[in-house]
matplotlib code that plots the C-alpha trace (Angstrom):
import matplotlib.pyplot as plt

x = [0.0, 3.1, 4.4, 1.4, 1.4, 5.2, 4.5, 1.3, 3.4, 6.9, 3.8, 2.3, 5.6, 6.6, 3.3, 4.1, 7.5, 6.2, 4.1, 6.9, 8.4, 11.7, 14.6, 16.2, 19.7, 21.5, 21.5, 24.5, 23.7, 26.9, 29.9, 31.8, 30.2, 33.0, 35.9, 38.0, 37.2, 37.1, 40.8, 42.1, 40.5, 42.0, 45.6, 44.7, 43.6, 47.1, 48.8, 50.7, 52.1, 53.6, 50.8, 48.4, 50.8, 49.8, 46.4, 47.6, 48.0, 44.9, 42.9, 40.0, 39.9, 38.0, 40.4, 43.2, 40.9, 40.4, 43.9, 44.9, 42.8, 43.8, 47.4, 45.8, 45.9, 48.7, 51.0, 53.7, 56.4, 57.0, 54.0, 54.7, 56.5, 53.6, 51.0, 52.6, 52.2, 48.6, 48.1, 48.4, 46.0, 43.6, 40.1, 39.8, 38.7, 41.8, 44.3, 41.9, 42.5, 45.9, 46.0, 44.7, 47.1, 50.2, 49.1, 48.4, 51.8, 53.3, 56.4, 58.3, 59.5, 55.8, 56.2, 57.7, 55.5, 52.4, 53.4, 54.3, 50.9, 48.8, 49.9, 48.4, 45.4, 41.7, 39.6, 38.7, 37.6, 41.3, 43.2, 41.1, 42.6, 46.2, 46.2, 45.1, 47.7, 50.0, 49.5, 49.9, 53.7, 55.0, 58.3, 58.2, 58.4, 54.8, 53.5, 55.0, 52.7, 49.6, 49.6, 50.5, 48.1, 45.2, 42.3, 39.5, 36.8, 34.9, 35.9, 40.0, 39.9, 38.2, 41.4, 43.8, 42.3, 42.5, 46.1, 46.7, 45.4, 46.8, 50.5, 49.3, 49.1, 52.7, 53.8, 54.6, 52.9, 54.1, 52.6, 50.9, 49.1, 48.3, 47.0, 45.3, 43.6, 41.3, 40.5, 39.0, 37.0, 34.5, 31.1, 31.4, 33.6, 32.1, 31.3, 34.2, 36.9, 35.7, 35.4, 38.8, 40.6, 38.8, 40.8, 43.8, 43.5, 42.2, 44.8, 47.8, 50.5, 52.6, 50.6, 49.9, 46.6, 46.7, 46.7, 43.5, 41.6, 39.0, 38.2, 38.5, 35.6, 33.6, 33.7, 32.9, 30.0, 28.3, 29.3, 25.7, 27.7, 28.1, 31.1, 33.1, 32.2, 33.2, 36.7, 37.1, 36.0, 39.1, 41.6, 40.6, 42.5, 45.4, 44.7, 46.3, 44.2, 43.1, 39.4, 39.6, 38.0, 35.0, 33.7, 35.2, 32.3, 30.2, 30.3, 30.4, 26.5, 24.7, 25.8, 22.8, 24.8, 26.9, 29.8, 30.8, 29.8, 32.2, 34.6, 34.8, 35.3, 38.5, 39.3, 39.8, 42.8, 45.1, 42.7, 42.3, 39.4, 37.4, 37.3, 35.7, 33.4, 30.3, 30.8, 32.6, 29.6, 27.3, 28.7, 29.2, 25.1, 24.7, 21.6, 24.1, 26.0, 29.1, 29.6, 29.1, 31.7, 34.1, 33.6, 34.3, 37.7, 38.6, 38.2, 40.4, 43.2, 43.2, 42.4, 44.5, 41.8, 39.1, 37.3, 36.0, 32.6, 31.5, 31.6, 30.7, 27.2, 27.1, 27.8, 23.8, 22.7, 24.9, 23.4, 26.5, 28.7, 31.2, 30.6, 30.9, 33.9, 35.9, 34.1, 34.9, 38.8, 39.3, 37.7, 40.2, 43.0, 42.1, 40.4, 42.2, 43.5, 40.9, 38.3, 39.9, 39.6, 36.3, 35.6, 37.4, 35.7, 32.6, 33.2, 35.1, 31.5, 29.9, 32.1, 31.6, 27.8, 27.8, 25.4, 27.6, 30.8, 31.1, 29.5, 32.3, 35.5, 34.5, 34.4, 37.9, 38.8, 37.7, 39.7, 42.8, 42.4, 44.4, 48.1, 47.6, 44.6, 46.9, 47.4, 43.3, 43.0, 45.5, 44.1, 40.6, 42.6, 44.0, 40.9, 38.1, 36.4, 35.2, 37.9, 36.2, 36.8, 40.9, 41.6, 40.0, 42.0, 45.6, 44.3, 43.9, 47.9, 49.5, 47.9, 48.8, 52.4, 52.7, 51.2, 54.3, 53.7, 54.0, 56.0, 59.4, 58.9, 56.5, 58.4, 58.7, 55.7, 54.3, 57.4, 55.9, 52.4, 53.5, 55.8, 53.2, 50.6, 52.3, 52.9, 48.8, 48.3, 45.2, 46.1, 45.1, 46.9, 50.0, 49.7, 49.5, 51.7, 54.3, 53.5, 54.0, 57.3, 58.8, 57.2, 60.3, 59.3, 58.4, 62.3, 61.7, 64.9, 66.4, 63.7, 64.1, 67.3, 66.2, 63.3, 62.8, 59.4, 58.6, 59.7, 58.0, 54.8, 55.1, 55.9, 52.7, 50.5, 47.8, 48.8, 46.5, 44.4, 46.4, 48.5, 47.8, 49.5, 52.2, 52.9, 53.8, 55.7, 58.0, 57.9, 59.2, 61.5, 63.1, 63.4, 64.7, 67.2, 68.4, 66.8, 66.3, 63.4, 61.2, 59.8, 56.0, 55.6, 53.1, 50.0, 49.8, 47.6, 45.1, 41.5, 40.8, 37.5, 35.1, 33.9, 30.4, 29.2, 30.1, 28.2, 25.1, 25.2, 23.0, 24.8, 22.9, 22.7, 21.1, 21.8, 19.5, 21.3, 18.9, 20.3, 19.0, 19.0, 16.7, 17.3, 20.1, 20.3, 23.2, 24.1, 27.0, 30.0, 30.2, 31.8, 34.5, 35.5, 34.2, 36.3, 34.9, 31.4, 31.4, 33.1, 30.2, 27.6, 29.6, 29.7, 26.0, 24.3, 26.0, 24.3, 27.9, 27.2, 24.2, 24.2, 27.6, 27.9, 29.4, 32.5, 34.6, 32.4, 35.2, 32.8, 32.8, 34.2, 33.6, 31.2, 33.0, 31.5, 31.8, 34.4, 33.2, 35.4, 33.7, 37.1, 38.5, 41.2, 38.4, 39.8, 39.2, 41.2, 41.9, 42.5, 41.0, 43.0, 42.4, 40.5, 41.5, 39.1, 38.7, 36.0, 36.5, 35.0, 31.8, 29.1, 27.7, 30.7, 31.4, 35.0, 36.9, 38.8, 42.6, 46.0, 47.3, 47.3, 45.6, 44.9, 41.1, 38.9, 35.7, 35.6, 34.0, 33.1, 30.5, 31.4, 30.1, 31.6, 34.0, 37.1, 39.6, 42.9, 41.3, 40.5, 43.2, 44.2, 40.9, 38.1, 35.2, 32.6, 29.5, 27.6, 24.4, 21.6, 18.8, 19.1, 22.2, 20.2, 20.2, 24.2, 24.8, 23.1, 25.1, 27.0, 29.7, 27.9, 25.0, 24.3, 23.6, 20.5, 20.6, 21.7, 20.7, 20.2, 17.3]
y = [0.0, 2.4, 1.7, 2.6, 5.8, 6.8, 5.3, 8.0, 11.0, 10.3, 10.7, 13.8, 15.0, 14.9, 16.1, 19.6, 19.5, 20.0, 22.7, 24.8, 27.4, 26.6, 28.1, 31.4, 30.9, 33.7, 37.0, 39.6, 42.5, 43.8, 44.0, 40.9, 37.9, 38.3, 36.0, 37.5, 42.0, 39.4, 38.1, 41.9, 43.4, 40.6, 41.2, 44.9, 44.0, 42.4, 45.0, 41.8, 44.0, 40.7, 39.0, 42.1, 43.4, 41.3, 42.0, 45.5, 43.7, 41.5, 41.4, 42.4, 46.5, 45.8, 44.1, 46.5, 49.7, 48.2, 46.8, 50.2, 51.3, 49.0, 50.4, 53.8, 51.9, 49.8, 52.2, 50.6, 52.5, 49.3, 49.3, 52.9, 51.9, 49.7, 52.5, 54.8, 52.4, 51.8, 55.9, 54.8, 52.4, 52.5, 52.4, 55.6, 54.1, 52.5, 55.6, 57.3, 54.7, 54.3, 58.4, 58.7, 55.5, 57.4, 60.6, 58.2, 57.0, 60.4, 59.5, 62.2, 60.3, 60.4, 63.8, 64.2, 61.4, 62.5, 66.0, 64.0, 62.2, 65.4, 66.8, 63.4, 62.6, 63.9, 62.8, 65.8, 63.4, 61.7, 65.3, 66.5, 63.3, 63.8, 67.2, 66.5, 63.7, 65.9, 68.2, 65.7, 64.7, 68.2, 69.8, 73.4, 72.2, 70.5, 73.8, 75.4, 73.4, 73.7, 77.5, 77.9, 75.0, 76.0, 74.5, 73.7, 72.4, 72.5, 69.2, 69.8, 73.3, 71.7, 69.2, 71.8, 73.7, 70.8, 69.9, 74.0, 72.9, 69.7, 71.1, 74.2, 72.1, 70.6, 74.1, 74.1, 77.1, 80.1, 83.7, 82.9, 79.9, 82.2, 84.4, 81.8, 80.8, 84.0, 84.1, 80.9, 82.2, 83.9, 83.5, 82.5, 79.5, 76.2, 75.1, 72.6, 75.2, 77.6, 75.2, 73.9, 77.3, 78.9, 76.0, 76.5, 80.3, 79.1, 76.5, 76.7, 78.1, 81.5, 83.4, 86.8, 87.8, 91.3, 92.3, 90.0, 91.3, 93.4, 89.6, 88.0, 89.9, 89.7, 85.8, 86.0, 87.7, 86.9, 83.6, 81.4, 78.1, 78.5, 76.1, 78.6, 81.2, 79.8, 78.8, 82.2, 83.7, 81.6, 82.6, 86.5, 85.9, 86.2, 90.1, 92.2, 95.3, 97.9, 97.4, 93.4, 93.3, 95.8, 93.1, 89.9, 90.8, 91.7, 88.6, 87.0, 88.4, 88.6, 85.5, 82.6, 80.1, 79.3, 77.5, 80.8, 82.9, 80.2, 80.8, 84.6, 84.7, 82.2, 84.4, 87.7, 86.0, 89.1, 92.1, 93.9, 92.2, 96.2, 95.9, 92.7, 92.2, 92.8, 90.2, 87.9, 88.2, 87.8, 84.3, 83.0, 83.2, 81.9, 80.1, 77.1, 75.9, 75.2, 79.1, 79.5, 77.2, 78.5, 81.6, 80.0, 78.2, 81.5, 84.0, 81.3, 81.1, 84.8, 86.1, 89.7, 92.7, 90.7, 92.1, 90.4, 91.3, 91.9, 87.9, 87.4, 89.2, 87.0, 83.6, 83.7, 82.8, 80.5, 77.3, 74.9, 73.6, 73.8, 77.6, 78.2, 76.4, 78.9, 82.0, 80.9, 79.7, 83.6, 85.0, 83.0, 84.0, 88.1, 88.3, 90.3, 87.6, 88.1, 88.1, 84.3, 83.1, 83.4, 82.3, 79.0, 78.2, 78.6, 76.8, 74.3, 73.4, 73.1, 70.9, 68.3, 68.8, 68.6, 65.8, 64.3, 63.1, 65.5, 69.0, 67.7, 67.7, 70.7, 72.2, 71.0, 71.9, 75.7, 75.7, 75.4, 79.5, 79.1, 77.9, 77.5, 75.0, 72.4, 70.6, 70.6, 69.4, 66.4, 65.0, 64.7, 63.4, 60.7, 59.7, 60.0, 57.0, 58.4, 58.5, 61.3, 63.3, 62.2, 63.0, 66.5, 66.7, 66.0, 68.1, 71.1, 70.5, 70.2, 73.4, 75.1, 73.7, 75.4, 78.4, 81.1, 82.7, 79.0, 79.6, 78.2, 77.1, 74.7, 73.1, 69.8, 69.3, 69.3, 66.8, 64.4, 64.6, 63.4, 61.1, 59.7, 59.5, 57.4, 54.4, 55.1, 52.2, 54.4, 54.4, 58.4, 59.2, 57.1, 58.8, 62.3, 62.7, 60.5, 63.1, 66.3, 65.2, 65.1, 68.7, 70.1, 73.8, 72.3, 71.6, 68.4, 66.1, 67.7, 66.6, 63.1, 61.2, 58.0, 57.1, 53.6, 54.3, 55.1, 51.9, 50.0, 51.6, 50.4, 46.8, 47.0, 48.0, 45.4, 45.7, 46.1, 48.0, 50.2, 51.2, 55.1, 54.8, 52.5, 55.2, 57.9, 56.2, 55.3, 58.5, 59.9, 57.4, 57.6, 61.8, 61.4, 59.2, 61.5, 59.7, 62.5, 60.6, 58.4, 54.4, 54.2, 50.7, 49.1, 47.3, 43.4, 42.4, 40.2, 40.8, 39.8, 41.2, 39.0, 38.1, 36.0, 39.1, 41.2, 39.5, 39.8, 43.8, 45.3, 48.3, 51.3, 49.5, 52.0, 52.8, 54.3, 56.4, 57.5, 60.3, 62.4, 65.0, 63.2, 60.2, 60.4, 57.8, 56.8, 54.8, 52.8, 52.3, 48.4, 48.2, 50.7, 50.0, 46.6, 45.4, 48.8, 48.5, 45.1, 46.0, 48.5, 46.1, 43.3, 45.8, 47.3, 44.0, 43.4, 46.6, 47.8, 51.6, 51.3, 54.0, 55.6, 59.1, 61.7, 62.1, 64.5, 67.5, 70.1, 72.8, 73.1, 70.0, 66.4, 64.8, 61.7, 58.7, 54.4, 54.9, 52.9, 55.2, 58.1, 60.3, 58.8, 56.6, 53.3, 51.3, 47.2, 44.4, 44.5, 46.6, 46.8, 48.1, 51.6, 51.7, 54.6, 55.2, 58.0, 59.4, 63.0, 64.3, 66.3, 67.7, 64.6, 62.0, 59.6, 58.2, 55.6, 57.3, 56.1, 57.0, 56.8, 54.0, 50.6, 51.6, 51.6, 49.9, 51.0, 55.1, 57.2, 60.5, 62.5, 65.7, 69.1, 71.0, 70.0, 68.2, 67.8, 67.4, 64.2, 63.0, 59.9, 59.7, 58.7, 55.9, 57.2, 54.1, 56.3, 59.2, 61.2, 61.1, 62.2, 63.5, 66.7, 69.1, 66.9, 66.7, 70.2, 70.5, 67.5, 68.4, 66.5, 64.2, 63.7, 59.8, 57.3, 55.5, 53.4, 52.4, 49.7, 48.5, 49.8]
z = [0.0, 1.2, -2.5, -4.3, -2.5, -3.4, -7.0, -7.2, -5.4, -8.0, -11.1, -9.5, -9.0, -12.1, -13.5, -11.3, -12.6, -16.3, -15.4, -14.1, -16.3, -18.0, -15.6, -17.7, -17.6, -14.6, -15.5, -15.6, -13.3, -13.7, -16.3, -13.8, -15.5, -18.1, -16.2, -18.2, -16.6, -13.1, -14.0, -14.8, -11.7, -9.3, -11.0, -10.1, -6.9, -6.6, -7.5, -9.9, -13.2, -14.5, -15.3, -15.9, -18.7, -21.0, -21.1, -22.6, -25.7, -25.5, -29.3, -28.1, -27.0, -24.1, -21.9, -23.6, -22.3, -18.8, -18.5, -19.0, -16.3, -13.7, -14.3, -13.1, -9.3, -9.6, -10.6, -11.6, -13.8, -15.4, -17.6, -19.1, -21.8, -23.0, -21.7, -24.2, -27.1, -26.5, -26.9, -30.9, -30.4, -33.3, -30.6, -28.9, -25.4, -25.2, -26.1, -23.4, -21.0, -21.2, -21.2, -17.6, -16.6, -17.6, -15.7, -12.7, -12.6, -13.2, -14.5, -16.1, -18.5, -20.7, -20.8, -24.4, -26.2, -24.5, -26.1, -29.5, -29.4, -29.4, -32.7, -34.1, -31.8, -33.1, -30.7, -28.1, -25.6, -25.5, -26.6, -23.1, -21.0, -22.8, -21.6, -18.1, -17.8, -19.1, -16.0, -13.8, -14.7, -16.4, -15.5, -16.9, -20.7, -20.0, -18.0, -21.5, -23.8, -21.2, -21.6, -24.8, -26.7, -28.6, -28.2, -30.8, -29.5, -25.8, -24.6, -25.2, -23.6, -20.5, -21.1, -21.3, -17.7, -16.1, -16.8, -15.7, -12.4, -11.9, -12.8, -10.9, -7.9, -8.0, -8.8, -12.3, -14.1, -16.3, -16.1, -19.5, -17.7, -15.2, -17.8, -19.9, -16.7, -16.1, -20.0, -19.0, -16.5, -19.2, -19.2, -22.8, -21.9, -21.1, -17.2, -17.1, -18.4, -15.6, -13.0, -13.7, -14.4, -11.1, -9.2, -10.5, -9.7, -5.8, -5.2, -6.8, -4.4, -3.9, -7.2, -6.8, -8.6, -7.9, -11.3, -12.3, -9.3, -11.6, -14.0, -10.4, -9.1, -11.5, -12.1, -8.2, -7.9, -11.6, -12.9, -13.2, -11.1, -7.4, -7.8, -10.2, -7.5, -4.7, -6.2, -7.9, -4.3, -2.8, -5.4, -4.6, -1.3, -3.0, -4.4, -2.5, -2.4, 0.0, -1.1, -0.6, 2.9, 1.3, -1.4, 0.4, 3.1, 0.5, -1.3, 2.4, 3.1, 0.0, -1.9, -2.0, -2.0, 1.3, -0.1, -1.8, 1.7, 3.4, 0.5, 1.2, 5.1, 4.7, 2.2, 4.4, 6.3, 6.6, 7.2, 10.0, 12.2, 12.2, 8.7, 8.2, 11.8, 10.3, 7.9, 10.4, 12.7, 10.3, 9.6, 13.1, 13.1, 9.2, 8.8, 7.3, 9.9, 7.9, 7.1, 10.9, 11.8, 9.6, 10.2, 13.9, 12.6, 11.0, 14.2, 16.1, 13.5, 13.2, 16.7, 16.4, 17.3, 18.2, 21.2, 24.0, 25.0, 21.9, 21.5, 25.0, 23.7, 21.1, 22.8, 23.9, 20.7, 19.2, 20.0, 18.1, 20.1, 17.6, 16.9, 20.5, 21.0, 18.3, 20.2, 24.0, 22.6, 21.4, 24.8, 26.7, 24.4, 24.5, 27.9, 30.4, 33.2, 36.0, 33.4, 32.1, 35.7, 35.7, 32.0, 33.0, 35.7, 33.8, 30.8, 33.1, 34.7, 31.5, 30.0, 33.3, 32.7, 28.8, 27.4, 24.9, 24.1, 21.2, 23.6, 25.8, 23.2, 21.9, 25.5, 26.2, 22.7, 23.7, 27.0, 25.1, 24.6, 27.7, 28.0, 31.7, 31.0, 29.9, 32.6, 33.3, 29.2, 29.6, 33.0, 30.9, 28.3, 29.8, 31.6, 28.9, 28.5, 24.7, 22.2, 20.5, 24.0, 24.3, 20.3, 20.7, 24.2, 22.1, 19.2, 21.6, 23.5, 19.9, 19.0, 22.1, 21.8, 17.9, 19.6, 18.3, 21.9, 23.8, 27.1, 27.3, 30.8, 29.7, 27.2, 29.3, 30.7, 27.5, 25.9, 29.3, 28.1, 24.5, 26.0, 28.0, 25.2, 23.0, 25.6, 26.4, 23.5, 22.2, 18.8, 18.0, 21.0, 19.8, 16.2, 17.1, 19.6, 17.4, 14.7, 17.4, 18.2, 15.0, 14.0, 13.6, 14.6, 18.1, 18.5, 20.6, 20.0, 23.1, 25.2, 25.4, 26.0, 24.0, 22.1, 23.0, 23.7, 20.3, 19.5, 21.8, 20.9, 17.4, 18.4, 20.6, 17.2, 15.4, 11.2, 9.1, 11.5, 13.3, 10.1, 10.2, 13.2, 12.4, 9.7, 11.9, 14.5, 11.4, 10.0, 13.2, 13.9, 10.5, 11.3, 14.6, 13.1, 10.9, 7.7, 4.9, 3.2, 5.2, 3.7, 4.3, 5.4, 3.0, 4.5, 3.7, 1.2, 3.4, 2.0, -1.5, -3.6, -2.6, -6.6, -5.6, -3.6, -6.8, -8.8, -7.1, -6.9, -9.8, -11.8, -9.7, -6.7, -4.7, -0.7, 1.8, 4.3, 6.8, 9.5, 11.9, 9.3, 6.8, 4.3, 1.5, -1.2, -2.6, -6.2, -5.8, -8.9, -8.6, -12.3, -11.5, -7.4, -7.0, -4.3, -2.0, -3.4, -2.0, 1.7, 2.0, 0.7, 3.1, 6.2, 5.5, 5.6, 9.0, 10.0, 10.9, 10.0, 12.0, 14.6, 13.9, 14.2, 11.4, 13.1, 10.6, 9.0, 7.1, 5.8, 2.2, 2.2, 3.3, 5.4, 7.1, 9.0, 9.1, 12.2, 15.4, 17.6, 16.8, 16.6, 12.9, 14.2, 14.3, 11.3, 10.7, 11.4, 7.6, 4.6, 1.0, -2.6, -3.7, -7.1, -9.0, -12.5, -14.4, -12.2, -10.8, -7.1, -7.8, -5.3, -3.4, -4.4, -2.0, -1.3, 0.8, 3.5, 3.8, 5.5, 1.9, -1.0, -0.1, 3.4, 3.5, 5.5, 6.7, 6.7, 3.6, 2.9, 0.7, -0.8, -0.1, -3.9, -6.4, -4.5, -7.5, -5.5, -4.2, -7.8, -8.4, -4.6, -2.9, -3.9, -5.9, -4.8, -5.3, -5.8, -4.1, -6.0, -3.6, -0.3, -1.0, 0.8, 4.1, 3.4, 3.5, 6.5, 8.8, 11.5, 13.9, 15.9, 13.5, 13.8, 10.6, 11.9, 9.5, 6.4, 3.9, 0.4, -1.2]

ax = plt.figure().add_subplot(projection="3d")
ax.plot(x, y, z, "-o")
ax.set_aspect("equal")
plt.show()
């Protein structure tokens, strides 16, 4: 009878079976069901030019193109000989590609045939990443060409501004790049040539723009992108003109758009403080909290003629604790000293009732407007149970210690307190205190008699995680032992792209970052960072970000979180590969945060403007594409409630 049954159930089964649709063979969701882009990427991923050079020569374009590409992060000088070949390469992707390689590696030696290549190439999109590249390796004979090239078409001008900036930014320019650089800034020209000229202006350093102060102004305070302003607003810092605190404040209270207000107050570093209060004040009570807290940085790195009560008026109605923190640091450093008694014991109270870990740093961080508070700052230091609290604490005694007035007398109590921090094991302690000692304008060789300890705080270290650290214990180890040029040791390769979780991550994968500020969404790059699109996919399905605050918020900037100590030292027990592609930082990018080349782990950043000097150097994993209005508006301390795949 038992049979008959099982006989029955294996026809019915089969039966149901038939009915079932035919299983569709898997689908590609993204560009790595091709073994062959999986096999390039790992040999990237390895950093292994031996066997990824071949792949430069592969007969089909597609692996040549992306081959190239992975050269761009391994960087190996090696393959510029074979890079320079491919810029002949009869498919233009490839002749791109191995155009942004060669300006990765930034070998000089491309220089000349990069040069050579552009009297021949006549596609704008690779004459425009020829040029950039260009700029990235030139001596003087490249800054030459970079000024003096005409361009003929949009996309090649945008080319040649960009290579401007990024030789601007190693200092090689000529006074006709200068020149060539505010032509650019024409309404006529396109947004790219603008944007890229206005950053060379802004960032490259020593020019003198006095004479371009009329064009200047007027590409500040009339050009349609807020981006072009705001860099063009920087770069007017360096006019030097009697009328430059009048329209600097100007700009700083009537432009819409706060990155550009921001850009204006840093701008006004040099003028007398009368000139500019209005302005000044104005911005410590800016509806956007990043202007106020720069204007906040700004008053404490420039704290000449700034009067007391005027601020002590103001305090009332600042309600940041950040923005407080810059005003109560300049009342202790101007107040007369019976009046700084009294402010310290005030501010002293507060910061033992202060509700949060960040209230609290910021608190200890204002004390430091005091030299005599030291001693008070490194107690809480020493015994804060919240990183956050004891990084702010050492932040505040290294500033105090490069103070140009610092008393003498207290030159070894404050060589003890560094001493003392790096055999505390707390690796941000360790780090910046190892990085204070070999500050050679704090003159601290003669204060210690060995530096065993230095040593024996690196031996104590856990690699990969506590590399940042590791880096500058060697660093000043290799300057206190007379070492011209210092090695930076080179984090082991211990966590491989995990391929079966790539595969499963749709093109567009989209992330929903939900904040105390409102919901941001995110589209993540799998096809051009793969292995970091997958350690955020790995990390935010163990609900790792969950809860974390924004630790790092540099106005104008970044937005920084993923660190579980709250403070930007929290790193994993492993690192990841930087993936370098020919992706450029743009309002609402978002980046892998590192201590340099293959160091990430777990901490990223979103972009408040245009970042270019990070382009090349940092991960692009993602971008913003809802939400940028909650970004601008984060602060320090701001948690991530939650974020998961949407």
């Amino acid at each position: 009878m038992k049979k008959h049954i099982l006989i029955a159930g294996v026809f019915m089964a089969l039966a149901a079976c038939q009915q079932l649709p035919q299983q569709s063979p898997e689908i590609a969701v993204n560009k790595f069901s091709d073994t062959t882009l999986q096999q390039i990427y790992t040999l990237q991923d390895e950093r292994n030019t031996t066997e990824l050079l071949p792949f430069l020569h592969h007969n089909k374009p597609k692996y040549r193109t992306e081959a190239a590409i992975a050269f761009a992060s391994v960087q190996d000088t090696l393959a510029v000989s074979d890079l320079l070949a491919l810029l002949s390469d009869t498919t233009t992707a490839v002749r791109k590609a191995a155009a942004y390689a060669l300006g990765q590696i930034g070998h000089s030696k491309s220089e000349s045939s990069i040069i050579n290549h552009m009297a021949h190439e006549g596609k704008p999109e690779v004459q425009a990443e020829l040029l950039e590249a260009l700029g990235k390796l030139a001596t003087q004979t490249g800054a030459e060409y970079l000024a003096n090239y005409n361009a003929t078409n949009p996309t090649s001008l945008a080319g040649q501004a960009w290579g401007l900036y990024r030789a601007g930014l190693r200092q090689q320019y000529t006074p006709k790049g200068v020149e060539q650089a505010v032509k650019l800034l024409s309404s006529v020209r396109p947004y790219e040539a603008r944007l890229a000229a206005a950053h060379f202006l802004a960032r490259t350093p020593r020019l003198d723009l006095t004479p371009y102060r009329q064009p200047l102004l007027t590409a500040a305070t009339s050009d349609a992108a807020p981006e072009v302003r705001m860099a063009v607003t920087q770069a007017l810092g360096k006019v030097k003109s009697s009328d430059k605190p009048q329209f600097l404040s100007n700009i700083a209270q009537s432009d819409t758009d706060y990155r550009v207000r921001l850009s204006a107050i840093r701008a006004m570093s040099g003028s007398e403080f009368s000139e500019i209060k209005p302005a000044i004040f104005a911005a410590l009570q800016d509806k956007n909290i990043n202007t106020a807290v720069a204007a906040a940085e700004f008053i404490q790195a420039n704290p000449k003629g700034i009067e007391v009560e005027p601020l002590l008026q103001l305090l009332p109605q600042i309600q940041d604790a950040r923005v407080r923190s810059g005003i109560i640091w300049v009342m202790l450093r101007n107040s007369q000293p019976q009046n700084r008694s009294l402010f310290n014991n005030r501010y002293k109270q507060q910061y033992q009732n202060a509700r949060t870990p960040y209230e609290k740093a910021y608190l200890l961080k204002a004390l430091s407007g005091d030299i005599e508070n030291y001693s008070y700052i490194a107690e809480q230091m020493f015994a804060a149970e919240q990183p956050i609290i004891a990084t702010t604490g050492m932040d505040a005694l290294i500033t105090m210690r490069q103070q140009s007035d610092f008393p003498r007398r207290l030159e070894a109590d404050f060589a003890d307190i560094f001493k003392r921090a790096v055999g505390s094991g707390d690796v941000a302690l360790v780090g910046m205190a190892a990085a204070a000692i070999r500050d050679p304008k704090l003159n601290l060789r003669s204060q210690y008699k060995d530096y065993s300890f230095l040593t024996q705080a690196q031996q104590k270290l856990q690699l990969p995680r506590d590399m940042e650290t590791n880096i500058e214990l060697q660093r000043t180890l290799d300057y206190l032992g007379g070492k011209r040029e210092s090695i930076t040791p080179e984090n082991p390769f211990t966590h491989p792209i995990d391929w079966a979780l790539v595969k499963k991550i749709p093109e567009g994968q989209q992330v929903l970052l939900k904040t105390d500020k409102g919901t941001i969404v995110l589209q993540l790059f799998v096809e051009d960072a793969p292995g970091s699109v997958a350690n955020f996919v790995e990390l935010a399905q163990k609900n790792f970000f969950d809860n974390l605050y924004f630790h790092r918020v540099v106005p104008n900037f970044v937005v920084q979180g993923g660190d579980k100590r709250g403070d930007g030292w929290g790193s994993s027990d492993y690192s990841i590969r930087s993936e370098f592609a020919p992706l450029h930082y743009r309002e609402g990018y978002v980046g892998m945060a590192s201590a340099g080349k293959d160091t990430e782990s777990n901490q990223w950043f979103i972009t408040h403007s245009p970042a270019p000097h990070l382009d090349g150097k940092y991960t692009i994993f993602a971008k913003v594409i809802d939400g940028m209005d909650v970004v601008h508006q984060l602060e320090v301390g701001d948690k991530i409630l939650e974020l998961s795949l949407k």
